[in-house]
C-alpha positions as CSV (number, residue, x, y, z in Angstrom):
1,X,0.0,0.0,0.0
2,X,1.9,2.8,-1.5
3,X,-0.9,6.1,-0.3
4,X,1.1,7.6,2.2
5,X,4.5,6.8,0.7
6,X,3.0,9.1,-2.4
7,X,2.4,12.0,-0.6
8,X,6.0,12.0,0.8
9,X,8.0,11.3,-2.2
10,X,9.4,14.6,-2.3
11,X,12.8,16.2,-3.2
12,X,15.3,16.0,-6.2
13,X,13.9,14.4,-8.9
14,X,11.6,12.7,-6.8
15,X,7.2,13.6,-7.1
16,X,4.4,11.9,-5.9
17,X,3.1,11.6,-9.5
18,X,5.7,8.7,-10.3
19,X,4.0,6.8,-7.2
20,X,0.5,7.5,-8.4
21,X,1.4,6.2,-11.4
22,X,2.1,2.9,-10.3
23,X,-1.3,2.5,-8.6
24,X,-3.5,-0.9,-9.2
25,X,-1.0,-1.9,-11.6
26,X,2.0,-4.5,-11.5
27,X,4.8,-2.2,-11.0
28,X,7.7,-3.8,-10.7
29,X,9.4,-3.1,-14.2
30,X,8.8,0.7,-13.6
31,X,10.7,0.6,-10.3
32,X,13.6,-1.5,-11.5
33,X,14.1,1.3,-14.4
34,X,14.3,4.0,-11.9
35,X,15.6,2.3,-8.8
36,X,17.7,-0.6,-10.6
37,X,16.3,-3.2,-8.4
38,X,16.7,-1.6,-4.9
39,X,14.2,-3.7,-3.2
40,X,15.2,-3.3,-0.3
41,X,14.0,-0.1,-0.1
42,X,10.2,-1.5,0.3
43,X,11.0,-3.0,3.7
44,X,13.6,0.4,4.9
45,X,10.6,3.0,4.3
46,X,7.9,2.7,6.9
47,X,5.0,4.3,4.7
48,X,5.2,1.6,2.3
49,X,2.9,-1.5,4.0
50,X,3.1,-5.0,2.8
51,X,-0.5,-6.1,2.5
52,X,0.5,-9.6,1.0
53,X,1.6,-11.9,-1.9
54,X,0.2,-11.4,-5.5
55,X,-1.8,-14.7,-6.5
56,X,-1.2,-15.6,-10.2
57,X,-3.4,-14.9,-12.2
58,X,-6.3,-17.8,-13.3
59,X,-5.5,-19.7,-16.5
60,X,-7.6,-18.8,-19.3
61,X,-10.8,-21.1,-19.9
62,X,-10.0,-23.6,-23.0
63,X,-11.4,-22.6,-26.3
64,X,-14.5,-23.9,-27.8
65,X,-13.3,-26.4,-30.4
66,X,-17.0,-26.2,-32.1
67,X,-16.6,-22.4,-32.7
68,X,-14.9,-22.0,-35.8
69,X,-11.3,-19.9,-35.6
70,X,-10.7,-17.2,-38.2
71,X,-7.6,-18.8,-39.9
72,X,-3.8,-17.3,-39.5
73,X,-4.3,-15.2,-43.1
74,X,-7.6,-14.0,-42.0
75,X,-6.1,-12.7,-38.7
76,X,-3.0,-10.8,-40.3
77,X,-5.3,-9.0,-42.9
78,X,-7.8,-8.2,-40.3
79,X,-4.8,-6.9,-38.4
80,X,-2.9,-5.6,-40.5
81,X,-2.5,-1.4,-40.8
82,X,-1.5,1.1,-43.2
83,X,1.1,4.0,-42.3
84,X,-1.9,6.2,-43.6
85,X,-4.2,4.9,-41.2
86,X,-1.8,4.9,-38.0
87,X,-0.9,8.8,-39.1
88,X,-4.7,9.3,-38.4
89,X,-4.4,8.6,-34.8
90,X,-2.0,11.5,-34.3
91,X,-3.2,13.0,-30.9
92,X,-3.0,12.5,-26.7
93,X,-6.6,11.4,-26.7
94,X,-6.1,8.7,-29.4
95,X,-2.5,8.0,-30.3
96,X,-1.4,5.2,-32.3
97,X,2.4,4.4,-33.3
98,X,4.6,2.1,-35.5
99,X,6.9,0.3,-33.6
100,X,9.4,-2.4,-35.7
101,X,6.7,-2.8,-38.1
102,X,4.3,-3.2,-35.1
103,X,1.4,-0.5,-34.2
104,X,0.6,-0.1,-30.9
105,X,-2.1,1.9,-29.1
106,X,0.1,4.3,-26.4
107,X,-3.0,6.7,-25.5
108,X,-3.2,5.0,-21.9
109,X,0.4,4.3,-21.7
110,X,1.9,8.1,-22.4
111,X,-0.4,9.4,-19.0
112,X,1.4,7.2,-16.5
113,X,5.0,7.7,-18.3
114,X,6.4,9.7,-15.8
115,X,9.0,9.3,-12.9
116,X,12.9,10.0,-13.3
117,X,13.2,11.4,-16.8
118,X,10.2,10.4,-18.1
119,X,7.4,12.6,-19.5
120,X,4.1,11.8,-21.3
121,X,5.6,14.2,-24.2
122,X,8.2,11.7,-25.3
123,X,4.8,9.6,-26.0
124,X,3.1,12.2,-27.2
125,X,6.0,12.9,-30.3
126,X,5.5,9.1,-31.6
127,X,1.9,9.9,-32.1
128,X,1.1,9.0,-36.1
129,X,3.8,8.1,-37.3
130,X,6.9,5.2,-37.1
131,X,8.5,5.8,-33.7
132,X,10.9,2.7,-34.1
133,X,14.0,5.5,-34.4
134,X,13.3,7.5,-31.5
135,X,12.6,4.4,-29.5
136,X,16.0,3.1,-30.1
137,X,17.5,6.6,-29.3
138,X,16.1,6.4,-25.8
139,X,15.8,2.6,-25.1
140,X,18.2,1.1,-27.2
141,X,16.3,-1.8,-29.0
142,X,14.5,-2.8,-25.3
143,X,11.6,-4.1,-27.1
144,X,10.2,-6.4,-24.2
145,X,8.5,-3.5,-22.6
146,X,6.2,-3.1,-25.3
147,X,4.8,-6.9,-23.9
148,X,5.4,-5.8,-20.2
149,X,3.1,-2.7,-19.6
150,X,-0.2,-3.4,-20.0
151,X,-1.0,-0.1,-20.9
152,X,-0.1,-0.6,-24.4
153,X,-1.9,-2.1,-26.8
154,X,-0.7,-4.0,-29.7
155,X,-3.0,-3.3,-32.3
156,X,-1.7,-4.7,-35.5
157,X,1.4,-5.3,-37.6
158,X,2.3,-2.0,-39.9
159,X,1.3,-2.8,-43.8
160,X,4.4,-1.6,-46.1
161,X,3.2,1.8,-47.9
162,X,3.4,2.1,-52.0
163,X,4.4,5.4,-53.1
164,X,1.8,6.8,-55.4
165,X,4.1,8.1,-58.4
166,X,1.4,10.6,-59.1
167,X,1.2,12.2,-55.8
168,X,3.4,15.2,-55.9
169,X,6.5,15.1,-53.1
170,X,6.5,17.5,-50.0
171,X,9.1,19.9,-50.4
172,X,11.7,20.1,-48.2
173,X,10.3,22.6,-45.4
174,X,11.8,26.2,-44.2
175,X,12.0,27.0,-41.0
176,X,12.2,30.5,-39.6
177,X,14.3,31.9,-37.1
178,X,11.3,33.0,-35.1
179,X,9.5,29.5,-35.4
180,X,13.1,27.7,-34.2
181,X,12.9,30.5,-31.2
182,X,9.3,29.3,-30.2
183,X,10.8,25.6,-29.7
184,X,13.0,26.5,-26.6
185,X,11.9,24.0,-23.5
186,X,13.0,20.7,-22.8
187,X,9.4,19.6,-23.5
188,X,9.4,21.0,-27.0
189,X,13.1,21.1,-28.0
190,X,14.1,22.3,-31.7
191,X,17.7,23.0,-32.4
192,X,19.5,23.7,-35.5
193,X,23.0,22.3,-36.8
194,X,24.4,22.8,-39.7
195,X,21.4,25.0,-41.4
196,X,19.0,21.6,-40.5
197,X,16.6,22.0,-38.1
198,X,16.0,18.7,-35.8
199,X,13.4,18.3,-32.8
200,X,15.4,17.1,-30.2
201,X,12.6,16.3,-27.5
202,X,12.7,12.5,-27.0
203,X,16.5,12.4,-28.4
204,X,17.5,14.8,-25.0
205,X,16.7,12.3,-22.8
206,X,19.1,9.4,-24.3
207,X,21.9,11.6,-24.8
208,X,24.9,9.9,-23.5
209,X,27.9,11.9,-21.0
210,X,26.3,14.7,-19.8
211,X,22.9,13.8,-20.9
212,X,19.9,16.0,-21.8
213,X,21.3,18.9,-20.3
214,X,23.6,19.8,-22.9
215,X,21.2,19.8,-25.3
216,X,18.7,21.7,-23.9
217,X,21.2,24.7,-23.5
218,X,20.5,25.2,-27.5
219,X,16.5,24.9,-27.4
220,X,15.4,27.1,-29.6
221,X,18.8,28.1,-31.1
222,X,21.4,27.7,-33.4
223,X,23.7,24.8,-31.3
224,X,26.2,24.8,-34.3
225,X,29.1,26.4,-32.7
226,X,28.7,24.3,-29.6
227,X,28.2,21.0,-31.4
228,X,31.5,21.6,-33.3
229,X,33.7,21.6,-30.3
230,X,32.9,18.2,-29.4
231,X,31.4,16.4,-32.1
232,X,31.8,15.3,-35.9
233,X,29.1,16.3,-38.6
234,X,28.5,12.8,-38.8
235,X,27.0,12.1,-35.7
236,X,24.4,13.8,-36.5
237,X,23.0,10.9,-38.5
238,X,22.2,9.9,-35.6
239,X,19.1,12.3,-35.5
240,X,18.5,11.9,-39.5
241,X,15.3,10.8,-38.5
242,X,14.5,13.9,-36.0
243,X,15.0,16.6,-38.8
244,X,12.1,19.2,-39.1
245,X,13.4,21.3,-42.0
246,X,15.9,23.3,-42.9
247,X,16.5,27.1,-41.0
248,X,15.7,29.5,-43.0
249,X,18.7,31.5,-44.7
250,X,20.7,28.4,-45.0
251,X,24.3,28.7,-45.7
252,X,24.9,31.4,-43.3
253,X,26.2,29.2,-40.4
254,X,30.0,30.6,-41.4
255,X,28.8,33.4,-39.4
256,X,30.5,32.8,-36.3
257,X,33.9,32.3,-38.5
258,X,32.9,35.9,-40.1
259,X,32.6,37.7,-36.9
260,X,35.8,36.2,-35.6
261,X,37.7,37.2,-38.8
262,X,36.6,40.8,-38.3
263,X,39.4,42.1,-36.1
264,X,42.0,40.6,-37.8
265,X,40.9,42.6,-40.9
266,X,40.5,45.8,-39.1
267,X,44.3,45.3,-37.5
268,X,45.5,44.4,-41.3
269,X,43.9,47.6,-42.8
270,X,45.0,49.6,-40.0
271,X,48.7,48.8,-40.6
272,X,48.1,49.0,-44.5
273,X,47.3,52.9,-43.8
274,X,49.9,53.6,-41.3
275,X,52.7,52.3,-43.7
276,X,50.8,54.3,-47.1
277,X,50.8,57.5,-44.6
């Protein structure tokens, strides 16, 4: 019985929201990823009361062999769901994503993913669309937790798309200065390398060394100049998939280089004069 443990699990990192979110649920694989398997933790604090041992669960009743089964091909086409359709389901209220060629219902599942690092926006930005990439940037190929929380849904397997050769291609997308500005929290976290324009939101939390806090120094900015000093370009294929657009203006992230070539050009001019004089 975690109630008053909630309303005491205060300070740091810690909020009574990541208790709550464990209520009348199996929550063991939630407290290993944030407490790597302290348990004995459970029996230290004095608010958390043992009430007993879980029973396992009964064994589901045998099927009906008179009822006819749909066959294995009838189940996979009744399952099975279009890019087009899972981009329809695009929103916190109802919010499907693909997930190695899986789709998956994560409505339920993005309001209890909190505690540590976790926010319900990192679910929220797989919403309608193929999340597989910034899955892997966070939880590195850990796909047995899609099968552990019962909060999400496996809804079908993801039907390859065919391109329709007669349906013009989206151009590649500007992005202003002033929209990149407007993207500047850690919950909403654009930043722009190279002249590309990536949304970082999900990626921040995986970040290795420093972690998250680097890149949310750049929110909302041009994080060229700071990326350079530790990084190669390449990396940043890392994020291919994260890419917005490209910053409006492009090719004029040479203008750090510009402004620190100024003085030497005034101090060259300079001495020119003095010697013509």
């Amino acid at each position: 019985d975690l109630t008053l443990y909630g309303e005491e699990h205060t300070g740091g990192n810690a909020k009574p929201d990541q208790v709550w979110s464990l209520c009348g649920i199996d929550g063991t694989f939630t407290y290993d990823i944030v407490h790597s398997d302290k348990r004995q933790w459970l029996d230290e604090i004095d608010s958390i009361v043992h009430v007993g041992a879980l029973a396992a669960p009964a064994a589901a009743p045998a099927p009906d062999d008179s009822t006819t089964q749909p066959s294995s091909q009838e189940f996979e086409a009744a399952t099975e769901i279009t890019p087009e359709e899972v981009a329809l389901h695009n929103s916190e209220e109802d919010c499907w994503s693909a997930l190695y060629d899986k789709v998956y219902d994560l409505t339920l599942y993005g309001e209890e993913h909190t505690g540590g690092n976790a926010e319900p926006d990192q679910v929220w930005s797989l919403c309608g669309i193929d999340g597989t990439s910034k899955y892997d940037t966070v939880h590195g190929d850990n796909r047995q937790w899609l099968e552990e929380f019962s909060s999400i849904v496996e809804v079908g397997t993801l039907a390859a798309s065919v391109p329709d050769d007669s349906t013009p291609q989206p151009t590649q997308r500007i992005i202003s200065i002033e929209e990149l500005a407007s993207h500047d929290n850690p919950q909403d976290c654009w930043v722009a390398y190279y002249d590309s324009v990536y949304d970082l939101t999900v990626y921040a939390y995986g970040h290795p060394g420093p972690g998250e806090k680097v890149i949310h120094m750049s929110c909302g900015d041009d994080g060229t100049e700071a990326y350079a000093k530790e990084h190669s370009r390449k990396l940043l294929s890392l994020v291919v998939n994260d890419k917005v657009g490209s910053l409006e203006g492009a090719g004029t992230s040479n203008a750090p280089m510009i402004k620190a070539a100024a003085p030497i050009m005034i101090l060259f001019f300079g001495t020119f004069l003095r010697m013509w004089q």
